[in-house]
FINU-219165 format. One line per field, with one value per residue (C-alpha): y, x, z; residue number from 1; residue in one letter. Coordinates in pm, 1 decimal, always signed. Last residue first. Example, Ala and Ser with C-alpha at 12.3 -4.5 7.8 and 13.67 -1.06 7.14 Angstrom:
<pts>
yy = [-106.0|-450.0]
xx = [+1367.0|+1230.0]
zz = [+714.0|+780.0]
seq = [2|1]
type = [S|A]
</pts>
This chain:
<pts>
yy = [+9817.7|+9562.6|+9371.8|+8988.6|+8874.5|+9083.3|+8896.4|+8876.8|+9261.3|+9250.0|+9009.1|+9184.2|+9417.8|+9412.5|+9443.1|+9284.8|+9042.9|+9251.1|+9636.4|+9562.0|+9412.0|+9739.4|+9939.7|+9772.3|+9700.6|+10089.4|+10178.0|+9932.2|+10125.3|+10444.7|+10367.4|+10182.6|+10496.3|+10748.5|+10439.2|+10426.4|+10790.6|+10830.8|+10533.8|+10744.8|+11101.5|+11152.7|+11471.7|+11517.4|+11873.8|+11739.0|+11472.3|+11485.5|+11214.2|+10969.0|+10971.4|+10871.8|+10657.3|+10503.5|+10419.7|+10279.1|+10034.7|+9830.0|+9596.2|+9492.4|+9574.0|+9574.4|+9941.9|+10025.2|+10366.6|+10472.5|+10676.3|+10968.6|+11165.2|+10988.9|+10874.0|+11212.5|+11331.1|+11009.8|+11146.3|+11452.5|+11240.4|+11280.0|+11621.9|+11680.1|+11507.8|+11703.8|+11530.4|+11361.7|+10988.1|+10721.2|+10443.7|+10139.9|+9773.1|+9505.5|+9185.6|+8919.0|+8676.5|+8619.2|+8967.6|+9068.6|+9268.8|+9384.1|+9573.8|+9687.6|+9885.4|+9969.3|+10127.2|+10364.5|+10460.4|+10735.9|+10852.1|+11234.2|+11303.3|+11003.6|+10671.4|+10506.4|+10159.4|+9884.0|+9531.8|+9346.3|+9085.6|+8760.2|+8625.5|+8534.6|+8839.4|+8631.7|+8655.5|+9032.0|+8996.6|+8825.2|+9038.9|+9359.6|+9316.2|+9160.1|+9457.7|+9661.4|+9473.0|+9517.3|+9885.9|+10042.5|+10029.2|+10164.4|+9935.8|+9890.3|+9617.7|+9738.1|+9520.0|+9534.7|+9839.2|+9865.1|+10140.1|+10236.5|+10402.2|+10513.2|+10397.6|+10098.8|+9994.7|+10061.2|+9895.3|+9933.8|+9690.2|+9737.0|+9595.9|+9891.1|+9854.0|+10122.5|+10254.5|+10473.5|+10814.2|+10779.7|+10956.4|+11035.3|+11059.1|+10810.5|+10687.9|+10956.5|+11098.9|+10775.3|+10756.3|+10535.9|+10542.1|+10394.0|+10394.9|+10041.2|+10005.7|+9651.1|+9555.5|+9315.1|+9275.5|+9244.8|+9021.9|+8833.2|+9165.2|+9176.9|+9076.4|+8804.0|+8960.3|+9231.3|+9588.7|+9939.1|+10212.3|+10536.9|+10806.3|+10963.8|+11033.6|+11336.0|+11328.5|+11663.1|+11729.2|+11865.3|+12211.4|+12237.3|+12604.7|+12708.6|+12779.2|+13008.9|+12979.7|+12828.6|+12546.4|+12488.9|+12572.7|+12510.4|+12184.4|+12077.0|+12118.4|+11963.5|+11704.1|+11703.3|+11401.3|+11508.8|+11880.4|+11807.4|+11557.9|+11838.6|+12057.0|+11797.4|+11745.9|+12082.9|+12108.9|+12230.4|+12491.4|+12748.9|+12646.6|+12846.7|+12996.9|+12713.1|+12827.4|+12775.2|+13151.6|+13208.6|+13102.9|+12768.2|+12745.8|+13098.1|+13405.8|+13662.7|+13933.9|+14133.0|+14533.3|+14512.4|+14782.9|+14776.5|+14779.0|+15124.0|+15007.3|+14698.7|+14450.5|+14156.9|+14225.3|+14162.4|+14481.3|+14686.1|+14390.3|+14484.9|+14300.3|+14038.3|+13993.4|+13967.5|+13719.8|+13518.1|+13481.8|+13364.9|+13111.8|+13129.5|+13016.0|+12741.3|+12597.7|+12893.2|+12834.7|+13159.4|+13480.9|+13792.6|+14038.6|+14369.6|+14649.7|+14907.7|+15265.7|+15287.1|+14951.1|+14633.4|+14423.5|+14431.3|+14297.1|+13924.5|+13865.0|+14040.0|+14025.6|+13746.7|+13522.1|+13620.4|+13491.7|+13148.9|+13078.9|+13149.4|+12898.0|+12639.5|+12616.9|+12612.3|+12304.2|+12269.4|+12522.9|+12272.3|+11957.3|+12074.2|+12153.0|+12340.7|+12670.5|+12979.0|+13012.8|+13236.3|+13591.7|+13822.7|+14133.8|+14393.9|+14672.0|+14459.0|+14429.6|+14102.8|+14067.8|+13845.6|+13647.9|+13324.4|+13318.6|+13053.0|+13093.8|+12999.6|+13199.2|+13323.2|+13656.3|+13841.2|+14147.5|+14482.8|+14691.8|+14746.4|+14624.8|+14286.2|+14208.2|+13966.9|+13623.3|+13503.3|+13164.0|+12968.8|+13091.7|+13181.0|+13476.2|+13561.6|+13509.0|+13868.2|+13821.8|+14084.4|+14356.4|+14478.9|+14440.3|+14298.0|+14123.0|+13968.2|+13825.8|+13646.4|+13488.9|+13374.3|+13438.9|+13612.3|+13363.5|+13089.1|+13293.7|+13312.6|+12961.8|+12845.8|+13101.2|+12950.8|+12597.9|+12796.6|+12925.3|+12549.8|+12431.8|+12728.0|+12639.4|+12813.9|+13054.0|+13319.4|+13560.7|+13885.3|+14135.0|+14430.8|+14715.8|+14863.2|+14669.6|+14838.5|+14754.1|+14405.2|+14348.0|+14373.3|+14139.3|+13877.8|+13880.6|+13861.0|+13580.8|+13267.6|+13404.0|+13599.8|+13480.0|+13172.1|+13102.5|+13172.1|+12968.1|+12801.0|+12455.5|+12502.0|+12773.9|+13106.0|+13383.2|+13714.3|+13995.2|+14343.7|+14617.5|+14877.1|+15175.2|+15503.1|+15658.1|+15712.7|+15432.5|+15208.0|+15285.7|+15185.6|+14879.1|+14841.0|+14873.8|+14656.2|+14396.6|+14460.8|+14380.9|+14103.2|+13973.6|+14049.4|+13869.2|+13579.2|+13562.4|+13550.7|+13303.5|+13264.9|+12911.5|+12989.8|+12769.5|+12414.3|+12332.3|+12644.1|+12595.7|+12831.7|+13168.8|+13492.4|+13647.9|+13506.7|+13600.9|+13962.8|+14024.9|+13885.1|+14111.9|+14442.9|+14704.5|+14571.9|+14232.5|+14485.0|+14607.6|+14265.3|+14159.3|+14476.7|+14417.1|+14032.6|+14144.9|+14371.3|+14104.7|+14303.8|+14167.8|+14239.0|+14626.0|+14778.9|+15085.9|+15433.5]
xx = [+15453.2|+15612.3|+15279.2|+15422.5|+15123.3|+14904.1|+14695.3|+14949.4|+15026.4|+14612.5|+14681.9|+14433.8|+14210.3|+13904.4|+13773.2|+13514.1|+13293.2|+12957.3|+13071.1|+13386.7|+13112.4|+12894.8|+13178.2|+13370.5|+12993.0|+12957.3|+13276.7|+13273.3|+12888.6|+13060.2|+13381.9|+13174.9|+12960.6|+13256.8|+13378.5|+13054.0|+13022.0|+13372.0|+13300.7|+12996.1|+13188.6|+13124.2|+13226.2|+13474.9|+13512.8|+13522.5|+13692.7|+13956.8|+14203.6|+13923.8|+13764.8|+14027.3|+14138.4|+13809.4|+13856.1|+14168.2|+14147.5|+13854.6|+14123.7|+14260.2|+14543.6|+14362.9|+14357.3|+14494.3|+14379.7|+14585.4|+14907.6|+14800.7|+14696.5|+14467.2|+14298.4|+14291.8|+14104.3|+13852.2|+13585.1|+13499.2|+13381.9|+13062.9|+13065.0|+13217.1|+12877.0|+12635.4|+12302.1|+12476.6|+12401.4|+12143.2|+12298.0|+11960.1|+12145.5|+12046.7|+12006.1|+12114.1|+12010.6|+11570.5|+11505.5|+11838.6|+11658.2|+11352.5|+11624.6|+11796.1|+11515.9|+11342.9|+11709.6|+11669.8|+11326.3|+11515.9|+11682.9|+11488.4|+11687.1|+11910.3|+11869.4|+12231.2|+12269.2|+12422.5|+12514.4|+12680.8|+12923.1|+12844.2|+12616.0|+12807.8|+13004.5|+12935.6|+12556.2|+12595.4|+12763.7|+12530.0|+12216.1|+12313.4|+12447.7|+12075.9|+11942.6|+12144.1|+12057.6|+11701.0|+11725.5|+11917.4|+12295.8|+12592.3|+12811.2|+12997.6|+13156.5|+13437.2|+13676.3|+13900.6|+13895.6|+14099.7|+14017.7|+14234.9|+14195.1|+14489.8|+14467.5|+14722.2|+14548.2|+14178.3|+13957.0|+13726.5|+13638.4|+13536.4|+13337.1|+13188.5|+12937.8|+12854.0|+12558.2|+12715.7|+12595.2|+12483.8|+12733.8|+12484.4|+12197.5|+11928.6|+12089.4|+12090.9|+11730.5|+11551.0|+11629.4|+11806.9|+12184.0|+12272.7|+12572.6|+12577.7|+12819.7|+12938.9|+13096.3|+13380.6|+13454.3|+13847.9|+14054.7|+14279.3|+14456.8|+14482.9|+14803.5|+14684.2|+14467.5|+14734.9|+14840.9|+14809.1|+14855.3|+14701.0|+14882.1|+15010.0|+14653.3|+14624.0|+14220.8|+14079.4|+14259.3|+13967.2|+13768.1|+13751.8|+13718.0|+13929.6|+13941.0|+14205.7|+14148.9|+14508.9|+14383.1|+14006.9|+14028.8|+14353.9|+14356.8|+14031.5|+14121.5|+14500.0|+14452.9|+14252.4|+14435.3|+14817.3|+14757.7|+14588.1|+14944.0|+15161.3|+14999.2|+14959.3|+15373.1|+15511.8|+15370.4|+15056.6|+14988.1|+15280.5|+15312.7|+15012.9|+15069.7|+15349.7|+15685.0|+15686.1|+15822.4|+15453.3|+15299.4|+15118.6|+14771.9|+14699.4|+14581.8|+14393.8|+14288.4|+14052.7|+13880.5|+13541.9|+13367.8|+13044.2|+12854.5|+12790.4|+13025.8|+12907.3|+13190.5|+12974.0|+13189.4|+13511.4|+13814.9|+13642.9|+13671.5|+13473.0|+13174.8|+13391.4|+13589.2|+13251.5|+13086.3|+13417.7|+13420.7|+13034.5|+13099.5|+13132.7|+13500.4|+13434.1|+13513.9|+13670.0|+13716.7|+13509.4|+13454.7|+13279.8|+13246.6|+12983.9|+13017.5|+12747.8|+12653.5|+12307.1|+12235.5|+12229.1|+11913.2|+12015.6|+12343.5|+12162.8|+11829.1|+11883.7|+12274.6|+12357.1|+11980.9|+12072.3|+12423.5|+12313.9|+12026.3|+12272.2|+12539.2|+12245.8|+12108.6|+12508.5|+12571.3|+12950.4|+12900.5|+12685.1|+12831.8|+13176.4|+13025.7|+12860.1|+12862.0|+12798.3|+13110.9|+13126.8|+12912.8|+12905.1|+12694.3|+12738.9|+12491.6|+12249.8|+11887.0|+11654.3|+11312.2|+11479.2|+11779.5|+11752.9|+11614.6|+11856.3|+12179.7|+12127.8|+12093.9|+12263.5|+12057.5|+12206.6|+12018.6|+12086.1|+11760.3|+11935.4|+11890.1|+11989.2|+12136.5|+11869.2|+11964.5|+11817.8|+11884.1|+11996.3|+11739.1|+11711.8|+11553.1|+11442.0|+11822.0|+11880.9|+12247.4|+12459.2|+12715.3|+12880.8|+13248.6|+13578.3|+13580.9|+13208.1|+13399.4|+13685.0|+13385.3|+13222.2|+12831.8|+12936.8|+13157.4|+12928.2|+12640.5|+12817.2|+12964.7|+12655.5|+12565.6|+12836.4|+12642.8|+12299.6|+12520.5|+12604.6|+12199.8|+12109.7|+12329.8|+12539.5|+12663.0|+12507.5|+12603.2|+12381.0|+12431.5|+12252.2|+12319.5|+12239.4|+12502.6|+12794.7|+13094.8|+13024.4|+12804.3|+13133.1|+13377.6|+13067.6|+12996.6|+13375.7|+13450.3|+13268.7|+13155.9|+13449.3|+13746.4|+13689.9|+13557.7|+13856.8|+14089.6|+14289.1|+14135.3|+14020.3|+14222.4|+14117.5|+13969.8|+13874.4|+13674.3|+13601.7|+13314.2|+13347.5|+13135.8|+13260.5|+13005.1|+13375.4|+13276.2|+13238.4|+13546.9|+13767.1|+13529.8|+13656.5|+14028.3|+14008.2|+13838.2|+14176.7|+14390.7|+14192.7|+14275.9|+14649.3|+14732.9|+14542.1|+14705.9|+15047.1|+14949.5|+14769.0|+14770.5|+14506.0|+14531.7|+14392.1|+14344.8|+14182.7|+13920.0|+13680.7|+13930.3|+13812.2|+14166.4|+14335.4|+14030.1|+13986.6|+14352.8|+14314.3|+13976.2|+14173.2|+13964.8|+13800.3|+14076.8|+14350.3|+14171.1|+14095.5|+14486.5|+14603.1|+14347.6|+14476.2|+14860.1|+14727.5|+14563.7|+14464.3|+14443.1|+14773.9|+14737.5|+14994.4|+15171.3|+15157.2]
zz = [+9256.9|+8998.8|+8966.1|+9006.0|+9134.8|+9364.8|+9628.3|+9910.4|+9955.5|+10015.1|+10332.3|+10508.9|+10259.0|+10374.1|+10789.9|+10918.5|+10711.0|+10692.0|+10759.6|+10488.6|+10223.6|+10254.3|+10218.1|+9954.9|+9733.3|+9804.7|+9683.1|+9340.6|+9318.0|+9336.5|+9067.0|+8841.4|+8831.9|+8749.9|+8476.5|+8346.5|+8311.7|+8119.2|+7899.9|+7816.9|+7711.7|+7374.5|+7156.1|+7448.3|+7633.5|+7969.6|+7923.3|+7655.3|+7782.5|+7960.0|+7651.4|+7427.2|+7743.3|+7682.3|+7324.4|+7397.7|+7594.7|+7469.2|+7238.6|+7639.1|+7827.7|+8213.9|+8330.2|+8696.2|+8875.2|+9192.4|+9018.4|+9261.1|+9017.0|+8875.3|+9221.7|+9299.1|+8922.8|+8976.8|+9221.6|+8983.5|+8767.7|+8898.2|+8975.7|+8617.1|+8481.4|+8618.6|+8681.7|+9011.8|+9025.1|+9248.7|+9128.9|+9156.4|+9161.7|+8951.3|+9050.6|+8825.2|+8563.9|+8654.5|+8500.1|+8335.2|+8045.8|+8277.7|+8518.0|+8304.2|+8142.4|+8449.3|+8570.5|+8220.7|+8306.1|+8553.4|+8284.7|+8274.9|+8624.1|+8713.6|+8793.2|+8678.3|+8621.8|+8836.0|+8829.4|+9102.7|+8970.3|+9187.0|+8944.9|+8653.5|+8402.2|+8075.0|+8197.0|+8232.4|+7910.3|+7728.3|+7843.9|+7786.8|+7469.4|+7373.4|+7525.8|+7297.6|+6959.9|+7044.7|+7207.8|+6918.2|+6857.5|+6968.6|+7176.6|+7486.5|+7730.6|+7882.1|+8106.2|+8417.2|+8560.9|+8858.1|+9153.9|+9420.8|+9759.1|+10007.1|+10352.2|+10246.8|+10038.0|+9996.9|+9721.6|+9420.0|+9139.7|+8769.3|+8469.7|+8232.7|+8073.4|+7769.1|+7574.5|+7340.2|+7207.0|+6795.7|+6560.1|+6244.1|+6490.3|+6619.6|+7003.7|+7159.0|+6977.1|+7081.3|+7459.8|+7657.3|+7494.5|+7870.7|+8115.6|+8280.8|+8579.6|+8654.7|+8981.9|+9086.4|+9435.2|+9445.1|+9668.2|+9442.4|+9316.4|+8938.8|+8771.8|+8626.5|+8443.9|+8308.7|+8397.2|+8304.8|+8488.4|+8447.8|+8667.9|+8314.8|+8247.8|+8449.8|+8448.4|+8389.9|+8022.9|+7895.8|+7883.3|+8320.5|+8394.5|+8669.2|+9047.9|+9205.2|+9564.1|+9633.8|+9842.5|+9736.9|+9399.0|+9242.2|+9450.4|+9344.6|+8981.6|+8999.5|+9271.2|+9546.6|+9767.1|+9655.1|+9680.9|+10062.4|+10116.9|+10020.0|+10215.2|+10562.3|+10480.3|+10501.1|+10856.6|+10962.0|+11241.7|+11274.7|+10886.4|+10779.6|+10443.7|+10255.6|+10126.3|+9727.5|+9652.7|+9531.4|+9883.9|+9881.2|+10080.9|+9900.3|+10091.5|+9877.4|+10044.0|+9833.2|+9892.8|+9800.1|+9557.6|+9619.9|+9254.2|+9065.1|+8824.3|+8718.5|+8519.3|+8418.3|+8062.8|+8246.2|+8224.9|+8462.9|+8718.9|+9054.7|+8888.1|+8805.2|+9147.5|+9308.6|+9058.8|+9158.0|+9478.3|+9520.3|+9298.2|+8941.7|+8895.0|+9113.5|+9449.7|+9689.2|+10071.8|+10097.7|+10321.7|+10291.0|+10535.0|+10463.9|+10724.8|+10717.3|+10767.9|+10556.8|+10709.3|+10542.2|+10480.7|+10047.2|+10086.8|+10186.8|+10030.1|+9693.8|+9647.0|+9814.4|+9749.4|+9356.9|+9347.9|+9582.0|+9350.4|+9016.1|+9200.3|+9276.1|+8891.9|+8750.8|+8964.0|+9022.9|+9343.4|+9491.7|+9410.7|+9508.4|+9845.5|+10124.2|+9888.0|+10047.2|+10261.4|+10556.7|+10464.1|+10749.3|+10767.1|+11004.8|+11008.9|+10893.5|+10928.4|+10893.4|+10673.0|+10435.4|+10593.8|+10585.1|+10219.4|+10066.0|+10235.7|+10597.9|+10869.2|+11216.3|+11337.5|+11591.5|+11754.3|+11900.8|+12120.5|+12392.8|+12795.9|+12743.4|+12393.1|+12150.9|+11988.5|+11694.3|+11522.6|+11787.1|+12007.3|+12382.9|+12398.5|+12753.7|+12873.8|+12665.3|+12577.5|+12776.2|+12655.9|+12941.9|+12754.8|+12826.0|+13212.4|+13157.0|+12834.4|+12996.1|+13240.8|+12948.8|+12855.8|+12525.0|+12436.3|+12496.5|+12339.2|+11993.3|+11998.4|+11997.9|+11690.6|+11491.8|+11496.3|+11408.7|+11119.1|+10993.4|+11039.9|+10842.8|+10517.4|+10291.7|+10560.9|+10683.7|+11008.4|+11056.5|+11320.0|+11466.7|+11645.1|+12010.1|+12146.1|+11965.9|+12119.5|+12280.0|+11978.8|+11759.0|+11981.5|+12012.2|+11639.9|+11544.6|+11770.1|+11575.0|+11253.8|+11095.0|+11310.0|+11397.1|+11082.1|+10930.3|+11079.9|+10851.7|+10793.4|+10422.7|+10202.2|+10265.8|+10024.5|+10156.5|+10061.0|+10204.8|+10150.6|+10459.8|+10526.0|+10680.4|+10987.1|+11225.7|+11424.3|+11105.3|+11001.3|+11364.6|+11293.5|+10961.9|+11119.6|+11317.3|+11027.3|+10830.6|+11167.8|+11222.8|+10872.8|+10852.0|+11209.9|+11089.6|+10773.8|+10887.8|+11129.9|+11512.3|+11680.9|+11941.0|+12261.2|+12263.9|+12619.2|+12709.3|+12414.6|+12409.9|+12338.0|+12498.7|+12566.1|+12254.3|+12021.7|+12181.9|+12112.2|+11754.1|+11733.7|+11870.6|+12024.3|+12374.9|+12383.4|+12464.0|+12738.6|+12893.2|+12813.3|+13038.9|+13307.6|+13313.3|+13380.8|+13640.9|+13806.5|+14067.2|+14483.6|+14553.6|+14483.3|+14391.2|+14567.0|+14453.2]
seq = [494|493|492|491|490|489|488|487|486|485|484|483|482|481|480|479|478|477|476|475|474|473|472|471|470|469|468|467|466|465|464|463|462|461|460|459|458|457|456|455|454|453|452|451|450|449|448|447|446|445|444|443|442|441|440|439|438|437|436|435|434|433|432|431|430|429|428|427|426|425|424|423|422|421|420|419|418|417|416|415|414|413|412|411|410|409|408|407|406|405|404|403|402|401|400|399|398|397|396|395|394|393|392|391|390|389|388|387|386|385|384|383|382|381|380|379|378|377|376|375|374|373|372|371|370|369|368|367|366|365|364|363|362|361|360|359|358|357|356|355|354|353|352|351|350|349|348|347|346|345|344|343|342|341|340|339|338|337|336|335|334|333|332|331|330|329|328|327|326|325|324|323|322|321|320|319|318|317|316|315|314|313|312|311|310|309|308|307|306|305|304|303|302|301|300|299|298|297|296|295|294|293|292|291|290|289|288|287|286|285|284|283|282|281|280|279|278|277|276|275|274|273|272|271|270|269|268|267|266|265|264|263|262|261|260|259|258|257|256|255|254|253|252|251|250|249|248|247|246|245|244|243|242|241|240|239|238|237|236|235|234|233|232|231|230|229|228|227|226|225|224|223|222|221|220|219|218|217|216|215|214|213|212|211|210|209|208|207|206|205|204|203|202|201|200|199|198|197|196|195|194|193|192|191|190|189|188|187|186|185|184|183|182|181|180|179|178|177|176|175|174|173|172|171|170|169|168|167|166|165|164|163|162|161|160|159|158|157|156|155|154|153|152|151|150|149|148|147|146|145|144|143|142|141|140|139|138|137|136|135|134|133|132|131|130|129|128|127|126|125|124|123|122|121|120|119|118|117|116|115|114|113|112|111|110|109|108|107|106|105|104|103|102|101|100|99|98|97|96|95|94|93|92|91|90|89|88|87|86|85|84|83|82|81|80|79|78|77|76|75|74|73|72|71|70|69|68|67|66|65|64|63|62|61|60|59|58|57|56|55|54|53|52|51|50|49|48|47|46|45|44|43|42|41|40|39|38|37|36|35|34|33|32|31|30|29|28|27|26|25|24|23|22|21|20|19|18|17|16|15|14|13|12|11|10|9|8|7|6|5|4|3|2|1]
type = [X|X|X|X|X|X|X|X|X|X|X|X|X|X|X|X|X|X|X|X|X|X|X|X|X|X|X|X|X|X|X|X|X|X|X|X|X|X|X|X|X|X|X|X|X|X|X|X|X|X|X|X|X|X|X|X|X|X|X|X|X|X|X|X|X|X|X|X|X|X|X|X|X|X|X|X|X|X|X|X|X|X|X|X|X|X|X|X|X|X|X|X|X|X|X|X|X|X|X|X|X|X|X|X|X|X|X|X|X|X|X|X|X|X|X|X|X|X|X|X|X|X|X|X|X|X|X|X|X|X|X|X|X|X|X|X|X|X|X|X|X|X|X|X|X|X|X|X|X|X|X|X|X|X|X|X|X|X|X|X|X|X|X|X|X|X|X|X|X|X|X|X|X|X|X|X|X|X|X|X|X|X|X|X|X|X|X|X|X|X|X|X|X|X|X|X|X|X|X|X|X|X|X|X|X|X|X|X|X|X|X|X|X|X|X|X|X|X|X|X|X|X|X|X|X|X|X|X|X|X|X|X|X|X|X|X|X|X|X|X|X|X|X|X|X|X|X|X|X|X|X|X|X|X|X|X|X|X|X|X|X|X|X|X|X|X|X|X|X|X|X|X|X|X|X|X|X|X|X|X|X|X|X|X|X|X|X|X|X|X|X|X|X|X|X|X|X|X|X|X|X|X|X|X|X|X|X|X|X|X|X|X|X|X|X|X|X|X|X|X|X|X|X|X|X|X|X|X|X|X|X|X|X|X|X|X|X|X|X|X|X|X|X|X|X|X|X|X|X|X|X|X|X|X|X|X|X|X|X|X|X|X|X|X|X|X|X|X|X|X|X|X|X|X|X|X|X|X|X|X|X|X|X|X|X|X|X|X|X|X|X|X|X|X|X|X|X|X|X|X|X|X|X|X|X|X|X|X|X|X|X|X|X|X|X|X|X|X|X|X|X|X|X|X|X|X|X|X|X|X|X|X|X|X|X|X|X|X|X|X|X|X|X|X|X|X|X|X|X|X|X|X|X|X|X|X|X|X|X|X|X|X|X|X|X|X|X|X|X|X|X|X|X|X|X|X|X|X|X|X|X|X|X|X|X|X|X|X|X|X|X|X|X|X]
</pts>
């Protein structure tokens, strides 16, 4: 039998490869013609775990899996970018729903959805259609069947929906969510109540995470699958877990057919310890002290100082009655600090602490000398936070016609906030005048989180935001900060 010229035989084969294998189905339908797929280890093992779910799902078996990713690997192409399209284009009569932790994010996935699905490379895999009648980001509907896709956010999106696949790509949008105990326990209860409880009796359930606490998502999962935890439930799905960790046990790295050696080792370097345990290996922990690796504390002298620093002070308040009357009474501390980029890296200097603990007259009076010790062209701040937000009144009253103070709008949580100074710890980047204040903050600094007193530890975290800020705003007025920075250090050894 002869060929016909007029085939692409070669592009038959790859269309009918792309109808029952998702990586297949990724290379052949892939948006970005100038970018091909990089495929790993990982990829290869996922789509060949969700093949065989569908395979599952054809034969009436249900599927519960679980996978952990580090950042910038790929798997929301595969779970809420291709998936969708590769599923509806075998089963058009079901339906789909894609959340992630916010609706805006899954509206994003869901343009990718219908330019897939109105591709050339698609019209060549499957007959599925979109419905041109419905035309929303949120809900889509398949010509001629009765299937849907729903792309929703995490809190409520999907009440009133149906699943027979359901995909869950990260529920937290950031450390500041999944730090906050309130949020995680919102997100838990809007996964299991809003979310597992739409799918259908024959049912594949997805769920993917760049991990950020121990208490995410993730984790409630692994403990209620965990006979050996006390949240251990055993009538709960049991999901089946790929782990994939940004650096392999034998110390090779997961995806190096995309980045080299040097992006991981640079992404350990800028997270440090707790962010990389989290977010790169997905093996968060507890923080109970020992946050900040105070070997990358250096200490230097006055003159040592860069000539080019904007000097802030952060005020950290004993406001109220009961911190400040008890046998070890919470300090009110200032502390005087500056914030700057070298060399693309950032670096903060702390260059005097001002603290006390005392009631309001004597602290107001503390208040008041140093800011006037400090001149005009320190910028003071104070935190406005929830139940302190009298405490930037206070300030402001004490320094009335000395300085202007400025309003630090701060996290409640006190890790998040500090969160900002583990990299910069770790990367040798925070410098410590010698002075009699020193150590009573690295006391602090040591033991935080699980210090009896942790206010040198907020005023440094607040220093360090309104020193960024004053950098930021000061770099958008007079250009660019920082040339001739190698200049302003004297004799610093670095």
């Amino acid at each position: 039998m002869t060929a016909n010229p007029d085939i692409d035989y070669d592009d038959l084969c790859k269309a009918s490869l792309a109808k029952d294998h998702l990586q297949q189905f990724m290379e052949y339908n892939w948006l970005k013609p100038n970018t091909p797929l990089i495929v790993g280890k990982h990829t290869r093992e996922i789509c060949a775990r969700i093949d065989k779910a569908v395979n599952d799902y054809k034969n009436g078996i249900s599927s519960y899996i679980h996978i952990v990713v580090p950042f910038r690997h790929g798997k929301s192409d595969m779970s809420s970018r291709y998936l969708p399209p590769f599923f509806l284009g075998m089963f058009p009569d079901d339906e789909v729903i894609q959340g992630s932790y916010g609706a805006s994010l899954s509206e994003g996935f869901s343009k990718d959805v219908k330019k897939i699905m109105e591709s050339e490379s698609y019209g060549k895999t499957f007959d599925t259609k979109l419905d041109t009648k419905s035309n929303s980001s949120s809900e889509r509907h398949i010509q001629d069947h009765v299937g849907k896709y729903y792309a929703v956010g995490a809190d409520g999106g999907a009440t009133g929906k149906g699943a027979n696949l359901l995909i869950v790509d990260d529920f937290f949008k950031n450390r500041g969510e999944a730090d906050s105990e309130t949020v995680r326990a919102k997100r838990w209860d809007s996964f299991t109540q809003d979310f597992v409880s739409r799918l259908a009796p024959v049912h594949i359930a997805l769920v993917l995470n760049t991990r950020w606490h121990v208490g995410d998502i993730s984790g409630n999962i692994l403990n209620k699958n965990n006979p050996d935890h006390k949240d251990y439930d055993e009538e709960f799905p049991v999901f089946e877990n790929l782990h994939y960790k940004a650096r392999q046990d034998d110390g090779t790295y997961l995806f190096p057919e995309r980045f080299p050696e040097s992006w991981y080792r640079k992404q350990f370097a800028i997270q440090g310890k707790y962010g990389a345990a989290a977010l790169l290996q997905g093996e968060p922990t507890l923080k109970g002290g020992n946050m900040f690796a105070m070997e990358g504390l250096r200490y230097i002298t006055e003159g040592q100082l860069p000539l080019d620093l904007l000097w802030v002070r952060f005020w950290d308040l004993a406001s109220t009655e009961k911190e400040r009357d008890k046998d070890d009474p919470d300090w009110t501390t200032g502390v005087r600090c500056a914030y700057r980029e070298y060399k693309g890296f950032p670096q903060f200097f702390i260059s005097a602490g001002s603290g006390c603990q005392e009631e309001a007259p004597k602290r107001n009076a503390m208040i008041k000398r140093v800011a006037e010790s400090d001149g005009p062209t320190v910028w003071q701040g104070v935190e406005s936070v929830a139940g302190y937000k009298d405490t930037f009144t206070t300030v402001k009253s004490i320094l009335s016609g000395k300085s202007i103070v400025h309003k630090c709008l701060v996290s409640k949580d006190k890790i998040v906030r500090a969160s900002v100074l583990e990299p910069l710890f770790e990367a040798g980047m925070v410098f410590m005048v010698k002075g009699s204040w020193n150590d009573v903050v690295y006391e602090q600094l040591e033991q935080f989180p699980a210090c009896v007193h942790d206010d040198w530890v907020d005023g440094c975290s607040g220093g360090y935001e309104l020193g960024k800020k004053r950098y930021e705003e000061s770099k958008k007025l007079a250009g660019s900060l920082g040339k001739g920075a190698q200049k302003g250090w004297k004799n610093n050894g670095s």
